[in-house]
N, C-alpha and C positions, 0 to 999 in steps of 0.2 A: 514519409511523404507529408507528417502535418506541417501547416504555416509558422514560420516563426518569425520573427522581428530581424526583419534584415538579411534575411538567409543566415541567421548566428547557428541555429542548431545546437544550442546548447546545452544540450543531453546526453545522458551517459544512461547506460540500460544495462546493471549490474545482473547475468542470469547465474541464480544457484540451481544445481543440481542433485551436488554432494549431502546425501544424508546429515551426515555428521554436521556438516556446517546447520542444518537446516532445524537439530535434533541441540545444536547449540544454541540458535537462536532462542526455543522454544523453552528450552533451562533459562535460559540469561530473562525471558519475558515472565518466567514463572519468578525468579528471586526478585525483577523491580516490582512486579505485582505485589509480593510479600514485604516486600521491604516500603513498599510504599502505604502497605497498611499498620506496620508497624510507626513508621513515621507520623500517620496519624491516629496512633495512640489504641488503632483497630484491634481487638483479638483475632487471633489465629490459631485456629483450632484443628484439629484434622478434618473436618467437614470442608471449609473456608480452604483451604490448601488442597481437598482433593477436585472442590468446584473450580478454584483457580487454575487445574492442572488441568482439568477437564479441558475449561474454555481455550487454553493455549496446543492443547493436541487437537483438536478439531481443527484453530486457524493456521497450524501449523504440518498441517496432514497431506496438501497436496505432493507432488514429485518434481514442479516447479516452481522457482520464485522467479518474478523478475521485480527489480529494484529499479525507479526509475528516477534519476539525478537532474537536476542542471548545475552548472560550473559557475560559480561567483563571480569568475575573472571571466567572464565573456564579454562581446564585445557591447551589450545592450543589458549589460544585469538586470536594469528596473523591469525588463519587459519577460525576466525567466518567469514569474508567478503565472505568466499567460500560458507561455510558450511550451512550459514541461507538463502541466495540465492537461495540455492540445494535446500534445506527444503519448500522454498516459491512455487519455480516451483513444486514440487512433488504435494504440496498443489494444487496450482492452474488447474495443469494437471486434479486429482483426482476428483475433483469437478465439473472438464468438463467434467468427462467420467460418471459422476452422473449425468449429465441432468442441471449442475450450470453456469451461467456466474459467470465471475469474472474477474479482471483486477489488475496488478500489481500498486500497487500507494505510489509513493512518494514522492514524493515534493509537489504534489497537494493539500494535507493535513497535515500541516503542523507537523514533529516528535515532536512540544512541543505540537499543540494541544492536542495529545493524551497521549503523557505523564501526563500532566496534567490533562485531564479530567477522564484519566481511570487508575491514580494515581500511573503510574508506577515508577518504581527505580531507582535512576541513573546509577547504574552499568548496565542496558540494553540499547542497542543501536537496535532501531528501522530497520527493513529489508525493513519492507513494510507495508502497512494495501491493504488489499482489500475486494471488497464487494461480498455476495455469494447472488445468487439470482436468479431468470429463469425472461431471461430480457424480457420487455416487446412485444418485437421486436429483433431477433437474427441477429446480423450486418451480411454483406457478407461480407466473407473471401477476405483480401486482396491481393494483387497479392505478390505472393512470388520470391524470388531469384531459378534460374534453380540450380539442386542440384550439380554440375561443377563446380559454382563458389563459393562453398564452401571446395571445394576436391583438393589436389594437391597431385598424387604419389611420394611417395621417397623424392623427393625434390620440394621445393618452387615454 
């Protein structure tokens, strides 16, 4: 139900379930981690590799993913950077009002891991992945901006 440019809908909402693909991911984000500190010249020691292993089983620990796309060949491309955004948050929101955690994530997981492990297309350009799941422990809400300083009458 989010707005999009034109009625295009140019989203694609990849859900994993399967362990193994999920248990893939999390190897595949653990070698560009390693490799990427390799590339810069970083040492890698068993410390540094078991912190890196650590951080990727934790963001890889839920029992859902969902993977959310838009399609390059659409009919309004310049307007997908809006449009799959919209569609992530609607996602994300929905899921929290079902009783789900979930967390926007992108850089974190790197858009080739998943492209390649869940053999997506080149014409999709990755939004986001995140994971659905009732977390173990539900964080406390962080402290927000007073709603003032997001509001200006009339003018600036």
């Amino acid at each position: 139900m989010a707005p999009t440019a034109g009625n295009q809908q140019p989203w694609k909402f990849v859900i994993v379930t399967d362990k193994s693909l999920i248990d893939e991911m999390r190897d595949s984000c653990i070698s560009e981690a390693l490799e990427g500190l390799k590339r810069g010249n970083k040492e890698v020691d068993a410390a540094k590799k078991e912190e890196i292993t650590g951080v990727f089983n934790n963001y890889l620990s839920a029992p859902v993913y969902i993977v959310v796309l838009t399609d390059n060949n659409s009919m309004y491309p310049s307007y997908n950077h809006w449009d799959g955004p919209i569609a992530a948050g609607y996602l994300l929101l929905a899921a929290r009002a079902l009783g789900y955690g979930t967390v926007f994530i992108t850089d974190a997981i790197p858009e080739k891991v998943t492209k390649e492990v869940l053999h997506i297309p080149d014409n999709y350009t990755r939004v986001c992945i995140t994971p659905v799941g009732v977390p173990v422990e539900w964080p406390s809400t962080p402290a927000k901006k007073q709603l003032k300083e997001f509001i200006a009458k009339e003018r600036f």
